[in-house]
C-alpha positions as CSV (number, residue, x, y, z in Angstrom):
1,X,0.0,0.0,0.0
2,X,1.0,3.6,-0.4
3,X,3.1,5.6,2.0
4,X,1.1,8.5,1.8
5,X,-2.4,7.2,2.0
6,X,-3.0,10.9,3.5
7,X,-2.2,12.1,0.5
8,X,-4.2,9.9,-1.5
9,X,-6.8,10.4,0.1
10,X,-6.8,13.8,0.2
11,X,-5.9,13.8,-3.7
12,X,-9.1,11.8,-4.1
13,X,-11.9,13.1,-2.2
14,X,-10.5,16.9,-4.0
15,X,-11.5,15.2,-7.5
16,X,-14.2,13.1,-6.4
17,X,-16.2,17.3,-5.6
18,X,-17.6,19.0,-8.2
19,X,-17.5,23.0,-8.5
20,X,-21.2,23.2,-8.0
21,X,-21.3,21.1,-4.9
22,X,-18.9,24.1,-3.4
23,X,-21.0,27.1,-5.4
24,X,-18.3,27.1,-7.9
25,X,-19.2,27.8,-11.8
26,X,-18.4,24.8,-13.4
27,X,-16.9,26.3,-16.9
28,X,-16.4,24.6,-20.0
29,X,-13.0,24.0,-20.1
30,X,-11.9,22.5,-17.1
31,X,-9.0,19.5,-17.4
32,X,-8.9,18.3,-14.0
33,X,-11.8,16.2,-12.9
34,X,-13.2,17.7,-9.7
35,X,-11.9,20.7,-7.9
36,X,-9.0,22.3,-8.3
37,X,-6.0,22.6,-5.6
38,X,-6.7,26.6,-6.1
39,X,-10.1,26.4,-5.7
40,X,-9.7,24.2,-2.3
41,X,-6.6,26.0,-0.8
42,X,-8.9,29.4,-0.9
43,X,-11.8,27.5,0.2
44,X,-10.0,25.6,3.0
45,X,-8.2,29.1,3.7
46,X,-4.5,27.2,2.9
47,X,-1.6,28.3,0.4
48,X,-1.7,25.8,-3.0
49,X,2.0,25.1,-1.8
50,X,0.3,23.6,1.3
51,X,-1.8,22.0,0.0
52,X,0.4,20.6,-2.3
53,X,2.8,19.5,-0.1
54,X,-0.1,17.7,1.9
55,X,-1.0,15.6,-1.2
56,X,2.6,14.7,-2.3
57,X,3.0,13.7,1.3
58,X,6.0,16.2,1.9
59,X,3.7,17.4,5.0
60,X,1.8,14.5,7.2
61,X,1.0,16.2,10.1
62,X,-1.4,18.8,8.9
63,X,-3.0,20.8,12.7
64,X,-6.4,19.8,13.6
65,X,-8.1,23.2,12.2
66,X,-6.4,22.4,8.8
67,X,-7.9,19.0,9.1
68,X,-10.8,20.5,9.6
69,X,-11.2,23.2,7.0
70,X,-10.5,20.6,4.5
71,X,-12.9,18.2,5.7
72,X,-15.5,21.3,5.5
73,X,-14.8,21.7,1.9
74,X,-14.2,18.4,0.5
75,X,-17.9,17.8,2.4
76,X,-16.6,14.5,3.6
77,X,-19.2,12.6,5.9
78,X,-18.5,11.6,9.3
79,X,-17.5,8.3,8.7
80,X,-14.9,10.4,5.7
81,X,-13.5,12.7,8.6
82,X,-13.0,9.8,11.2
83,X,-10.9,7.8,8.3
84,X,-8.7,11.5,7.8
85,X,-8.1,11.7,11.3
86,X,-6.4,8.3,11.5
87,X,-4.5,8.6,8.4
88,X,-2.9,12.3,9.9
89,X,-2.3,9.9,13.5
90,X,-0.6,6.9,11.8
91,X,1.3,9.5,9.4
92,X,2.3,11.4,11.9
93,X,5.5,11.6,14.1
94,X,5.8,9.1,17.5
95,X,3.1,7.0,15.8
96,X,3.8,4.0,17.7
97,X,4.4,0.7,15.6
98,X,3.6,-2.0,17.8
99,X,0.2,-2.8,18.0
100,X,1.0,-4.0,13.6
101,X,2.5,-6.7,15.2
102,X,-0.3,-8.5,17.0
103,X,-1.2,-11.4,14.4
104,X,-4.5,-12.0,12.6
105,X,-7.2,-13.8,15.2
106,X,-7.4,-17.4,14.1
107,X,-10.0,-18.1,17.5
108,X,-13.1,-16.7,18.4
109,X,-14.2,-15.7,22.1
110,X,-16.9,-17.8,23.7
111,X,-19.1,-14.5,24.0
112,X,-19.3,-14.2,20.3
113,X,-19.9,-18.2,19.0
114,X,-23.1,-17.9,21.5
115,X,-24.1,-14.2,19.4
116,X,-23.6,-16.6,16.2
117,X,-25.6,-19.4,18.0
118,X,-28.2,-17.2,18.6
119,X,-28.9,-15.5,15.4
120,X,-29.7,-19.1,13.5
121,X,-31.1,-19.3,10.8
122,X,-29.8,-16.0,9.7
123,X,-27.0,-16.0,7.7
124,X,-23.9,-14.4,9.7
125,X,-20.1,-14.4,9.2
126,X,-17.3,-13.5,11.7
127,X,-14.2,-12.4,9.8
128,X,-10.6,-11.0,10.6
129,X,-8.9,-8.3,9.4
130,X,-7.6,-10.4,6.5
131,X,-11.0,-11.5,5.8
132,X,-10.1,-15.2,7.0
133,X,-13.3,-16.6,7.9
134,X,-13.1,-17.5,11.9
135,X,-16.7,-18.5,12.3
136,X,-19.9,-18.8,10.8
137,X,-23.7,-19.4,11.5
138,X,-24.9,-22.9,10.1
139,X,-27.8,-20.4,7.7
140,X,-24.3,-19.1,6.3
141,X,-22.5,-21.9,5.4
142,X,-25.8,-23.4,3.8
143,X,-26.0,-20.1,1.8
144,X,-22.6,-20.1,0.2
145,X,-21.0,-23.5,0.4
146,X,-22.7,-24.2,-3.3
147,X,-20.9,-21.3,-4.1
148,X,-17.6,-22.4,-2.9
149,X,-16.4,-19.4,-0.4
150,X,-15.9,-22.1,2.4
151,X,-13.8,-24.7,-0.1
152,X,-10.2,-24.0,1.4
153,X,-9.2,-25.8,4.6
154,X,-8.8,-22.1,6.4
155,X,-11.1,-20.3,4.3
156,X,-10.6,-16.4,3.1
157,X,-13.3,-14.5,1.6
158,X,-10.7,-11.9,-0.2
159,X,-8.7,-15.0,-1.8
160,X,-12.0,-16.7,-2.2
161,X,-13.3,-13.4,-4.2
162,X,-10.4,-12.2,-5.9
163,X,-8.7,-15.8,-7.0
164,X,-11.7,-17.9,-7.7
165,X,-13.7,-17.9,-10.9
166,X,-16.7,-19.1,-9.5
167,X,-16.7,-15.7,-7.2
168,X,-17.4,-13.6,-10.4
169,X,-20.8,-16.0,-11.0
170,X,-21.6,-15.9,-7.4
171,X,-21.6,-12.3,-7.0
172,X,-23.7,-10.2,-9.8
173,X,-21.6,-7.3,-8.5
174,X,-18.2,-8.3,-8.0
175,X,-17.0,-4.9,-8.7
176,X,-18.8,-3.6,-5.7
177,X,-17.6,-6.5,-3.2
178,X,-14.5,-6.1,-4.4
179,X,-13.9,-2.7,-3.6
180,X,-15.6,-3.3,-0.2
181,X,-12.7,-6.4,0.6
182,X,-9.9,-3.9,-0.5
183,X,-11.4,-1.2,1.1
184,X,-11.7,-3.3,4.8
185,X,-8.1,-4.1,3.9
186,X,-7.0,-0.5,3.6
187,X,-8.8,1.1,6.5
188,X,-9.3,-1.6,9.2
189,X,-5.6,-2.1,10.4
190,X,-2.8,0.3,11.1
191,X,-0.5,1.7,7.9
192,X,2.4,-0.4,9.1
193,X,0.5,-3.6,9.6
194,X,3.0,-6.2,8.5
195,X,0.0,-8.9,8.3
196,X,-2.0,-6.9,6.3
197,X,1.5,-5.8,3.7
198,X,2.4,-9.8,2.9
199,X,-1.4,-10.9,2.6
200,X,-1.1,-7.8,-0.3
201,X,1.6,-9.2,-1.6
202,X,0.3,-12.4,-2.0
203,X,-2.9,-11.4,-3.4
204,X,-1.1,-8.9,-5.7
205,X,0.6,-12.2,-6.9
206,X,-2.3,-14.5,-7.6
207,X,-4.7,-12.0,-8.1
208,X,-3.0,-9.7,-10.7
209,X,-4.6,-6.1,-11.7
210,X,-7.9,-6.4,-10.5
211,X,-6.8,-6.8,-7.0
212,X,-3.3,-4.9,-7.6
213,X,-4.9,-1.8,-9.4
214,X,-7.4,-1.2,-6.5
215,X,-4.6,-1.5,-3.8
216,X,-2.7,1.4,-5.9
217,X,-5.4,3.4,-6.2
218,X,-7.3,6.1,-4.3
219,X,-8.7,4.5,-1.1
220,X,-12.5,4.3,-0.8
221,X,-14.5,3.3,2.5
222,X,-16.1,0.2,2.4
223,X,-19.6,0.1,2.7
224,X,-20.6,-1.7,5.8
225,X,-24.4,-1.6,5.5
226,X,-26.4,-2.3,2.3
227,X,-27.8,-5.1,0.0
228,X,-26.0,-7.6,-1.5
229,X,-26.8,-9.7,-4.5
230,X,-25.7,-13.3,-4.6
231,X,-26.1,-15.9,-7.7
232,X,-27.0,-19.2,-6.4
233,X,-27.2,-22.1,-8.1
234,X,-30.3,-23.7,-6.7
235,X,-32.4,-20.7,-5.9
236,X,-31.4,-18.1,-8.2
237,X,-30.7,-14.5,-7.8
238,X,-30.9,-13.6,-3.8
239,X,-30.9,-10.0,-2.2
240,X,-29.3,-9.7,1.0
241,X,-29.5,-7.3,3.5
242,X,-26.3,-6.6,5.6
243,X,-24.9,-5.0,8.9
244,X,-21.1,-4.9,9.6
245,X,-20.6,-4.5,13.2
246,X,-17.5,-3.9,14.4
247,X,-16.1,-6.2,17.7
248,X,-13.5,-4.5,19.9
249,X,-10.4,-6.4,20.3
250,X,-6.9,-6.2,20.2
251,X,-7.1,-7.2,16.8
252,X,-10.1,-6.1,14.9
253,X,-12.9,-8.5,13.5
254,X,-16.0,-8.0,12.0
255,X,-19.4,-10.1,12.1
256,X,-21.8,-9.5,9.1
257,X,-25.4,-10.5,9.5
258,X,-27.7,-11.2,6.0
259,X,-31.2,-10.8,6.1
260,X,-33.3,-11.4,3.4
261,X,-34.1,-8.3,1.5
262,X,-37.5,-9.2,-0.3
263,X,-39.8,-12.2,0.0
264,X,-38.4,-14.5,-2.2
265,X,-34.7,-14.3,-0.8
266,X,-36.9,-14.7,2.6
267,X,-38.4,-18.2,0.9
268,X,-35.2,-19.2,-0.7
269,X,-33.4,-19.4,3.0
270,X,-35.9,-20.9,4.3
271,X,-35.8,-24.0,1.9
272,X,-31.9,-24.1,1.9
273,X,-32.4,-24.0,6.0
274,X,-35.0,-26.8,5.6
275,X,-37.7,-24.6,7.4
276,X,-41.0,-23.7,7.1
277,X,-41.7,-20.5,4.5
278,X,-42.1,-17.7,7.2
279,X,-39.0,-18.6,9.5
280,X,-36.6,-15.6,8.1
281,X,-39.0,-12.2,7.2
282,X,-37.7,-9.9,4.6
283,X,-36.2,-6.3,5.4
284,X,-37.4,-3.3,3.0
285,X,-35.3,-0.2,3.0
């Protein structure tokens, strides 16, 4: 990954604005996609060479009223600001490196297998910060087995999604998940996480561009709420529901619960669970 994800970041979200959003005329001619660093350095009340310097990462330890004015004009949401405020910490000087060194989980405390235990039949996944799967409700593993996410002996939904051509069949918008796995693997672990660099490296490796091109790139937040399409191959297209919710730890791990989006996913769960129609209840909106 990029030493100066601040940077990137900053570089992004400044292209990703448009002059109208700001009360800007847009013009006819403009080149650069997005707002210019002019255009943000008076808005932000910053020099261009500032700001330029922030983005080339020749300054990572911008003050918190800098911070601040940026995130005010590059109208980043709260979840946006909260992701630029740990970028500035980890970039900054007397970061400290040693919490990159506590490995992956590869167990799962008692307290969360009786929370999987106790949302059966629904669908629900515990992962890791490399996306290894730790643990899983008995709905989930009927839901994707067909599909072939839990094939491997230690199974790894990013290797599973990025490596396996079956993933691009199971998943209508693999584009979309994608992003999402890459984005978790960007934004859930320290800069310096050595765990998090060799998993890249291997992915980078097997995967190729699809997987290399979007680690190169300009980070993006994974979504951690939404609906999610699946391609089965006994009951068709599904649309499920999710929830990410974030466990503390000293290693960070997320459980994702599906719910069926619309009555027929609702039915299709229920006959791959062997229940009754009625057991799982769809979710609108």
């Amino acid at each position: 990954m990029s030493d100066n994800e601040l940077g990137v970041f900053l570089r992004a979200r400044r292209e990703a604005v448009t002059p109208t959003e700001v009360g800007l005329p847009s013009g006819p001619r403009r080149r650069t996609p997005g707002l210019r660093r002019s255009e943000v350095a008076t808005l932000a009340g910053i020099s261009v060479e500032y700001l330029t310097r922030l983005e080339q990462g020749r300054d990572r330890h911008p003050s918190p009223q800098v911070l601040a004015a940026l995130a005010d004009t590059l109208r980043l949401s709260i979840e946006e600001r909260v992701h630029l405020r740990r970028l500035e910490k980890e970039m900054g000087p007397g970061h400290p490196c040693c919490p990159a060194a506590v490995p992956p989980a590869d167990s799962v405390r008692t307290t969360v297998r009786a929370i999987l235990d106790s949302l059966e039949p629904a669908p629900a996944v515990l992962l890791n910060r490399l996306a290894d799967v730790l643990a899983c409700t008995s709905g989930y593993r009927r839901l994707v087995e067909p599909l072939g996410v839990l094939d491997e002996e230690r199974p790894n939904l990013a290797r599973f999604v990025f490596t396996d051509e079956r993933a691009r069949l199971a998943y209508p918008e693999w584009d979309r998940v994608a992003d999402d796995l890459v984005g978790h693997l960007r934004t859930d672990s320290m800069l310096d996480d050595p765990h998090v660099a060799g998993f890249t490296d291997e992915l980078t490796i097997m995967a190729g561009a699809p997987f290399a091109d979007r680690v190169a790139g300009a980070p993006a937040l994974p979504r951690r709420t939404g609906v999610e399409r699946l391609s089965h191959p006994d009951e068709g297209g599904l649309r499920l529901s999710y929830e990410t919710l974030a466990l503390p730890d000293t290693d960070p791990q997320r459980l994702i619960v599906y719910v069926p989006a619309d009555e027929a996913t609702a039915a299709a769960l229920d006959r791959l669970n062997g229940r009754r129609p009625g057991g799982l209840h769809a979710v609108n909106g």
